[in-house]
N, C-alpha and C positions, 0 to 999 in steps of 0.2 A: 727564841726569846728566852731570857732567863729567869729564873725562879719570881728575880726581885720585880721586873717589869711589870706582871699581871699582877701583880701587888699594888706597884703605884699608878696604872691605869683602875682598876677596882677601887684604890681611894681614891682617886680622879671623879668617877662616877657618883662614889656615896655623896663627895664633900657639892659636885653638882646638884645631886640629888635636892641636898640638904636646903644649895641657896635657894634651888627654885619653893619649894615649900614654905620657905622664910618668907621671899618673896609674894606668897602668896599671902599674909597676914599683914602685908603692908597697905597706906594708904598714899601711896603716889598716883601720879595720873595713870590713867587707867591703858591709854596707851605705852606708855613707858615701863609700865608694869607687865603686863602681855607682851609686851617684845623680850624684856629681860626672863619670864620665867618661859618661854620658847627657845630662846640660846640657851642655856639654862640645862632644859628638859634633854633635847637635842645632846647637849655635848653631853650629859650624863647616860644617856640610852648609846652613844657614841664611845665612850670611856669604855661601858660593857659591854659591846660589841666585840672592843680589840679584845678585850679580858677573855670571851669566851674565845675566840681564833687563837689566843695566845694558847690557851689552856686544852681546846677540845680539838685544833687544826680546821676548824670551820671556813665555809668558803670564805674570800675574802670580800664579794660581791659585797656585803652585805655593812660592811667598812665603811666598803668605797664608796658607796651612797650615800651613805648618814653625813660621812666628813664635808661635802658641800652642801647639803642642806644645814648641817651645822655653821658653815663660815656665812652663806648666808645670811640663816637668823641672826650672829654675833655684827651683822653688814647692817642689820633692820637696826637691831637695839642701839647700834654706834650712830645711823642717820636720825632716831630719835632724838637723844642725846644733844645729838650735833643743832637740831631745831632747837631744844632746849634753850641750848646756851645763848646759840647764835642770835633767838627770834629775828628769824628772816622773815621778811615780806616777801608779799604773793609770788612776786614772780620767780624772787630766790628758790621758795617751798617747790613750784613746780618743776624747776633745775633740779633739784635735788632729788622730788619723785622719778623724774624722769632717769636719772643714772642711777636710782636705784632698781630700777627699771631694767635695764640693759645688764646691771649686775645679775638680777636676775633672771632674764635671757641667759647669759654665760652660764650659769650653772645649771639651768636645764640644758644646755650643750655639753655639760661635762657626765650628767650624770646619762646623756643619749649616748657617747662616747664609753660610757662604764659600762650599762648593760649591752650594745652592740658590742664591746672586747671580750665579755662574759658566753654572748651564745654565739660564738666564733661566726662572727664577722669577716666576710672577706678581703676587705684590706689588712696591710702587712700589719703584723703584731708587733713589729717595732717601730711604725708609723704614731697607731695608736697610744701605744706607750709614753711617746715623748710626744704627745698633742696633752695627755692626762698630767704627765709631771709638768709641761710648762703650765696648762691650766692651771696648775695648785698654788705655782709657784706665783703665780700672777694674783689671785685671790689671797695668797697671804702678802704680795706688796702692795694691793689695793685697802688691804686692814693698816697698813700701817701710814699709809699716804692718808688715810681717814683717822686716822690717831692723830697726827699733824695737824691737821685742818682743823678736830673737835679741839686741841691744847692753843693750837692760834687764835683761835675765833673766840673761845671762850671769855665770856666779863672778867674782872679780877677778883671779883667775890668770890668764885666760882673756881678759879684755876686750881687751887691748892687741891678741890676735893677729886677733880678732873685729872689732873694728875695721875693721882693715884689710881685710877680709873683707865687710863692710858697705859701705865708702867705693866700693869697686872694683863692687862688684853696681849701689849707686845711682844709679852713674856709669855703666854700661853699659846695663841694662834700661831702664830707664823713657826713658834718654834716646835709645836709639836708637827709640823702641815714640813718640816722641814727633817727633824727626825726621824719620821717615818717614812720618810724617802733615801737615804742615805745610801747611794749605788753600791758598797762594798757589803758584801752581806753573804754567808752561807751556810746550809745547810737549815739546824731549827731555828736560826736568828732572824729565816725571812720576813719575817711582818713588823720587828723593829729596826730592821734595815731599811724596809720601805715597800710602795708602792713596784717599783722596779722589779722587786721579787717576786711580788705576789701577781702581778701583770703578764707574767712570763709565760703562765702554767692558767689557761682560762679554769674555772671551776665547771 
């Protein structure tokens, strides 16, 4: 990784940091507030994760966990949100619980799949590999099929601030869940090349 990268994952982290704290002197509803300073918290303990691997060659285990419990929480604050706007009736509400549900199922499969690839696992190591990069890859087009839904559904009072709210998640998630995978990668570059790298070699 290069000099400049632990740099901008470390202000990744502070400027996280920061929201969740703000966040915390606000008075929104109390669930929506709890969601957002947990993504929040998450991606900023996650930001500093890579910084130290960047910085110290630390396992990568420890990445690789955070990063789905991050997409996650960022899945909890977006079906909030998405009630918000939407107010759905009951039976919508439980649709919705219920796939967020299964959302969360999947990511305790991904992260079963992280520590089983970490304490060598006896299926192939390129099995595993490409079961973790589709995982990721599918978590970050289930963010963005949920940015769709929250910008469709939304009132029109609402859209403009929603928006912005959309643009800023579709530009973060998926794109970092998509940079850090990127197959071509060697030598000290492994861990901004991606998971591919750091997958190869268990910790």
């Amino acid at each position: 990784m290069t000099t400049v990268e632990p740099l901008g994952y470390a202000t990744a982290s502070a400027c996280f940091l920061f929201l969740a704290l703000l966040a915390m002197t606000s008075r929104h509803s109390r669930r929506l507030k709890f969601t957002f300073i947990a993504a929040t918290l998450l991606s900023s303990i996650w930001a500093g994760a890579v910084t130290h691997r960047a910085l110290f060659d630390s396992p990568a285990i420890l990445v690789q966990l955070l990063e789905p419990l991050r997409d996650l929480a960022w899945f909890g604050f977006l079906f909030v949100v998405l009630a918000f706007a939407f107010q759905p009736n009951e039976r919508t509400s439980l649709r919705l619980r219920k796939v967020f549900g299964w959302i969360a199922a999947f990511t305790a499969g991904l992260l079963f799949l992280t520590i089983y690839r970490h304490t060598g696992g006896a299926a192939s190591a390129a099995l595993t590999e490409v079961n973790l990069y589709a995982g990721h890859v599918l978590m970050s087009v289930g963010v963005l099929v949920l940015l769709e839904q929250l910008c469709r559904n939304s009132p029109p009072e609402l859209r403009r601030g929603i928006k912005y709210l959309c643009m800023a998640s579709a530009a973060c998630l998926p794109s970092t869940s998509f940079s850090t995978r990127t197959p071509c990668c060697s030598g000290r570059s492994r861990l901004s090349c991606g998971m591919r790298a750091d997958l190869s070699t268990p910790s």
